[in-house]
C-alpha positions in Angstrom: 114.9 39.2 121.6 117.4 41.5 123.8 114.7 43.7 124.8 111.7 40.6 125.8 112.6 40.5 129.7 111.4 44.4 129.8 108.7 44.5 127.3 107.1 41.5 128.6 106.5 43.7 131.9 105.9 46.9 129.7 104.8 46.6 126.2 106.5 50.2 125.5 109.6 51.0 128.2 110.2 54.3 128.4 114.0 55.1 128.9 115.7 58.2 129.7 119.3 58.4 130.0 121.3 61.7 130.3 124.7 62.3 127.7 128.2 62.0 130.0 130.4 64.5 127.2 127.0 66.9 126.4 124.9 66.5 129.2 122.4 65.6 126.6 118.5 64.0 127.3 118.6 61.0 125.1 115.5 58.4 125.2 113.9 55.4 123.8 111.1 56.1 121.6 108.0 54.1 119.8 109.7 50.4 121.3 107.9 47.8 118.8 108.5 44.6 120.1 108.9 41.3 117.4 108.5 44.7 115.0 109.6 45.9 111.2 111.1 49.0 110.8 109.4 51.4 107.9 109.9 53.9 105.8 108.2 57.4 106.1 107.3 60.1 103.6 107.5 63.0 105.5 107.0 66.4 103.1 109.2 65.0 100.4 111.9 63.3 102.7 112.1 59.6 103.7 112.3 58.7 106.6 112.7 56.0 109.4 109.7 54.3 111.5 108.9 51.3 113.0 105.6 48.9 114.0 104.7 46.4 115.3 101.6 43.6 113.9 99.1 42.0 115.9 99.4 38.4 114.3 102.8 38.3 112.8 106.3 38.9 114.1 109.6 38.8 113.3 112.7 37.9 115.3 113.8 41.8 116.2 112.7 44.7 118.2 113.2 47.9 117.0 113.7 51.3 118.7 114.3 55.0 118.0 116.8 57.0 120.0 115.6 60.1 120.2 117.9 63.4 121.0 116.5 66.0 122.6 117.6 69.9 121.3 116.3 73.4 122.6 118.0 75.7 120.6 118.5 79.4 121.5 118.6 82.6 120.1 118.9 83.6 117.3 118.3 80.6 115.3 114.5 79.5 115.3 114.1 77.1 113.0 114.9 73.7 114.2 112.2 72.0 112.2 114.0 73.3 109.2 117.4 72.0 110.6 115.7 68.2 111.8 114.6 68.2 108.2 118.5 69.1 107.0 119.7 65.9 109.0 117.1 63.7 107.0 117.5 65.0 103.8 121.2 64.3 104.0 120.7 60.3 104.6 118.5 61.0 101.1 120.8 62.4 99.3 123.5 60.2 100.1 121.5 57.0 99.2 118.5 58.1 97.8 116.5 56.3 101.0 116.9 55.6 104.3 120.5 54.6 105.4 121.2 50.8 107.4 125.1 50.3 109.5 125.7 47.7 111.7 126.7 48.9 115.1 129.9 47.3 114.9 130.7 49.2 111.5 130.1 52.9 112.8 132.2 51.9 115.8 135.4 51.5 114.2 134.8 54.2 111.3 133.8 51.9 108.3 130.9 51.9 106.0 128.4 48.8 106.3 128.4 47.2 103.1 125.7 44.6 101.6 128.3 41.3 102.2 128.6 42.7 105.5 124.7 43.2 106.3 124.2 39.6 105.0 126.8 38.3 107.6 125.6 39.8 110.5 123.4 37.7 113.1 120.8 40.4 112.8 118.7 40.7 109.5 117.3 44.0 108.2 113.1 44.2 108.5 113.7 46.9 106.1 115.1 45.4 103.2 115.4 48.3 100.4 117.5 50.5 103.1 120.9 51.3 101.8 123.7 49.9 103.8 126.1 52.8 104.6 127.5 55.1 107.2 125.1 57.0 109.5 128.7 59.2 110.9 127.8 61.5 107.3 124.4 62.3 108.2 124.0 62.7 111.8 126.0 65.5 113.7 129.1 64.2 115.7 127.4 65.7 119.2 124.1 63.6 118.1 126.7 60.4 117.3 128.2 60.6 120.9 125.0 60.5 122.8 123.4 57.8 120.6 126.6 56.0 121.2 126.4 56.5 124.9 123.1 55.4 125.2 123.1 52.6 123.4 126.6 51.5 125.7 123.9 52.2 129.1 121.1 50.5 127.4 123.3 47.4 127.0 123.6 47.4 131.2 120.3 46.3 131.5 119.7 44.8 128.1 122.6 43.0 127.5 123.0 42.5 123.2 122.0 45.5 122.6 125.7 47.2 122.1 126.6 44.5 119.7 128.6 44.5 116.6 125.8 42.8 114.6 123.1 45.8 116.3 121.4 47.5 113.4 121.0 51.4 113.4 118.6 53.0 110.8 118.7 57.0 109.9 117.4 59.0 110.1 114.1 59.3 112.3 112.9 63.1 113.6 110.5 63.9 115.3 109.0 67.7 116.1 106.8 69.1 119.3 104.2 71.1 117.6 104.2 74.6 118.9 102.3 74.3 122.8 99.5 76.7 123.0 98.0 78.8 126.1 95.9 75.7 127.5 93.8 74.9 131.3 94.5 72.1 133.3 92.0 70.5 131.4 93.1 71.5 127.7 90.3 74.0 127.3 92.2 76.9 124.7 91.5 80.3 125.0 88.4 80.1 123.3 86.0 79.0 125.4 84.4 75.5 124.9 87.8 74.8 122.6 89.7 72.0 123.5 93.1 70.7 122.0 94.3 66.9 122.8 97.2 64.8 120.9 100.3 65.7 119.9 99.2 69.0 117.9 98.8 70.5 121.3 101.9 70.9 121.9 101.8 69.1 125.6 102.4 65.5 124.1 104.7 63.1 122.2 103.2 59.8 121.6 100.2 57.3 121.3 99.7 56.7 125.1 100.4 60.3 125.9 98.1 61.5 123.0 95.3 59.2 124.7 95.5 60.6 127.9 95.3 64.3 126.7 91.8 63.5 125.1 90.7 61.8 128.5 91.6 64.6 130.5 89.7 66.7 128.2 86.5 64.5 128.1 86.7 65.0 131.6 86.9 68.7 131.9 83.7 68.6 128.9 82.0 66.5 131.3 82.8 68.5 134.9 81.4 71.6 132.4 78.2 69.7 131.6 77.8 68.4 135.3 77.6 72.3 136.5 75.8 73.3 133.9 
């Protein structure tokens, strides 16, 4: 696989790379090495998500390239707008949408004779082949693009013709509430770990939080 020199040091590398034309923070997310790529019902929209299993893999490692947005005032709803982006790939196929790298690049639409062609074969076999440049916002495009052209520096394959992309995955920060350095809320003897605390994205992140809490529970119980 492209990616097995760096996730045989680190199971889950964790790249950041910052947009030339937006100045955007664009990063790696959920790496699954030898993985499948999945589809996710999320409130009545599908979705896209990857995994990996313990005693079977395929020939592919999948990826999301996450976008990071902070929108101002006055709009406030950027779950609502995420959501938008996602329905679109559903209404335009009913599913999750599959292009070939090489496709998007020169402004076609990935067809089934072309997916079967390619030297990379879907894990995701009921995603429709079309063209992710209708769903996802041109300023989103350009930094995916951009990454993926860095990416291929130190992972060379990856900005290949025959590179799949799957849309649309989101992903939303829950809102962060008033926490300690240990995660203790404002109630006392309240403590909020994982992602719906607002301070984490992520298994390995999520993990930590609850050990950093089960050590400020334990400090408490120590004085006490």
């Amino acid at each position: 696989a492209v990616f097995e020199h760096l996730t045989s040091i680190t199971y889950e590398p964790k790249l950041i790379f910052y947009s030339k034309k937006f100045d955007d923070k664009v990063r790696t997310f959920c790496v699954n090495p030898y993985g499948e790529v999945v589809k996710e019902y999320l409130k009545g929209i599908w979705t896209v998500n990857g995994h990996s299993y313990a005693g079977r893999k395929t020939g592919n490692t999948n990826f999301a390239l996450l976008v990071s947005t902070f929108f101002t005032e006055p709009f406030d709803e950027p779950i609502s707008y995420g959501r938008y982006i996602a329905r679109l790939a559903n209404f335009l196929c009913r599913g999750v949408i599959v292009q070939r790298l090489g496709d998007l690049q020169i402004g076609r639409r990935s067809t089934p004779e072309r997916i079967a062609k390619g030297m990379v074969q879907p894990t995701l076999k009921d995603a429709t082949p079309g063209d992710l440049s209708f769903v996802i916002p041109y300023r989103y495009l350009s930094d995916i693009l951009e990454m993926i052209d860095a990416l291929d520096k130190i992972a060379p394959g990856v900005n290949s013709k025959h590179t799949l992309l799957y849309g649309v995955e989101v992903k939303f920060y829950s809102m962060q509430l008033t926490l300690t350095r240990n995660l203790e809320t404002e109630v006392e003897n309240l403590f909020a770990v994982g992602d719906g605390a607002g301070v984490s994205r992520g298994l390995i992140q999520a993990s930590v939080s609850g050990i950093i809490a089960a050590r400020g529970i334990l400090e408490r119980m120590h004085d006490s």
